[in-house]
C-alpha positions as CSV (number, residue, x, y, z in Angstrom):
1,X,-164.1,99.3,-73.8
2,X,-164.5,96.3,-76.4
3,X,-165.4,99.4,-79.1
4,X,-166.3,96.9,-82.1
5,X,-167.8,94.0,-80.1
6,X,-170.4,96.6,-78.1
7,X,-171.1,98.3,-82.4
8,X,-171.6,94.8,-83.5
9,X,-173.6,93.5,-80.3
10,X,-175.8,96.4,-80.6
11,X,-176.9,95.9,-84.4
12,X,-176.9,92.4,-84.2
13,X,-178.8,91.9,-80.5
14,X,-180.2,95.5,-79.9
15,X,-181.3,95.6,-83.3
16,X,-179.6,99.6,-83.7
17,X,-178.7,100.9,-87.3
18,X,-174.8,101.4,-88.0
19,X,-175.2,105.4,-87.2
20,X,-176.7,104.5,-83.9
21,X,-174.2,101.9,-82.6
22,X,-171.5,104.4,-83.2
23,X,-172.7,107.1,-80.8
24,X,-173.2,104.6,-78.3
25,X,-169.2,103.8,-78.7
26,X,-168.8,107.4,-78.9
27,X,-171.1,108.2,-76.0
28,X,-169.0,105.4,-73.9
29,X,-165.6,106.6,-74.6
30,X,-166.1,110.3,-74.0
31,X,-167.3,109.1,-70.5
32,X,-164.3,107.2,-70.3
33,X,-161.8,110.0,-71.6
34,X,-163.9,112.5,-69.7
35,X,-163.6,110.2,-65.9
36,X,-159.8,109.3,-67.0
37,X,-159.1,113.1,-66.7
38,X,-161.3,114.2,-64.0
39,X,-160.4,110.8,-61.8
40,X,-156.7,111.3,-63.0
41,X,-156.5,107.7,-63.3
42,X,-157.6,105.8,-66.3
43,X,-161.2,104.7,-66.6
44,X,-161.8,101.2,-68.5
45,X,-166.0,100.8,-68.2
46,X,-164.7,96.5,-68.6
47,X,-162.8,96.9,-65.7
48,X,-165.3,99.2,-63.9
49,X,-168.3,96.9,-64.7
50,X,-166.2,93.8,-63.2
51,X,-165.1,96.1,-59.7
52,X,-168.9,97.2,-58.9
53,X,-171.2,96.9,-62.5
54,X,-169.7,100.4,-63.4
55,X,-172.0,101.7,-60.1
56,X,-169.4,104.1,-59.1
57,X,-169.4,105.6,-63.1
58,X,-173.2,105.7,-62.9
59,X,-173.1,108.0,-59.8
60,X,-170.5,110.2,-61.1
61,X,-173.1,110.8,-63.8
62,X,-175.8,112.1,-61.7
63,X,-177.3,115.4,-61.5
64,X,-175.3,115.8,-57.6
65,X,-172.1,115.4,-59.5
66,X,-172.5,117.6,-62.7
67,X,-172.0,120.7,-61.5
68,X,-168.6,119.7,-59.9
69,X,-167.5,117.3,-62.9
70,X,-168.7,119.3,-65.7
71,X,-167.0,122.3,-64.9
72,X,-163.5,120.5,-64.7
73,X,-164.2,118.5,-67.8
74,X,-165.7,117.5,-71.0
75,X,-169.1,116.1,-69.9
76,X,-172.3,117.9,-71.2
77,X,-174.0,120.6,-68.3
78,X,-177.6,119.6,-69.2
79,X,-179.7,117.1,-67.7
80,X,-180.7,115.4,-71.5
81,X,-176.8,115.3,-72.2
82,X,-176.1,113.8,-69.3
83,X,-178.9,111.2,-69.3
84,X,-177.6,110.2,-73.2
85,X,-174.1,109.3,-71.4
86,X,-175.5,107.2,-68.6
87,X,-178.0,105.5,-71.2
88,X,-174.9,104.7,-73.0
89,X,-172.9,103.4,-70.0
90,X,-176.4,101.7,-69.3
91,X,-176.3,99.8,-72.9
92,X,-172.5,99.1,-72.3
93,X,-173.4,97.2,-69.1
94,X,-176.1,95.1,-71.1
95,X,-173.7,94.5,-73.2
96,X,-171.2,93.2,-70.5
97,X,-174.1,91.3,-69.0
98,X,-174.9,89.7,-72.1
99,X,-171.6,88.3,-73.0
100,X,-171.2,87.5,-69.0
101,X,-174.3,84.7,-69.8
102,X,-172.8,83.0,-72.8
């Protein structure tokens, strides 16, 4: 994850407050340290977004998959913590998206 290009993109483009922007990083990398361990490989959401538009992330964030990942690992139980993750991955793929078009 491009941690200070994503804060930056999302005050300057997404128009989010400093406090904001950093639980969105925050949000992005616990999915990534979270996936890293349960995957036992190491998850990169740049490299995920240009294999598949981080699809394969998303669906490891659904509610079929919770009860099996979040038991292993660090990712919330509840369906509001979960949605906050995959919003975040959802903003980080914007953000990919974006910089994709310049």
């Amino acid at each position: 994850m491009r941690a200070k290009a994503f804060a930056d993109w999302l005050m300057n483009v997404d128009h989010r407050d400093i406090r904001q922007a950093r639980d969105y990083v925050s949000r992005v990398r616990r999915v990534e340290n979270a996936l890293s361990e349960y995957l036992l490989r190491s998850v990169n959401l740049d490299e995920e977004f240009n294999n598949d538009n981080c699809d394969f992330i998303l669906s490891l964030l659904s509610i079929e998959h919770d009860k099996k990942i979040s038991n292993t690992i660090n990712l919330p139980e509840s369906k509001d913590g979960l949605s906050k993750l995959k919003t975040a991955v959802n903003k980080y793929i914007r953000f990919c998206n974006a910089l994709k078009q310049e």
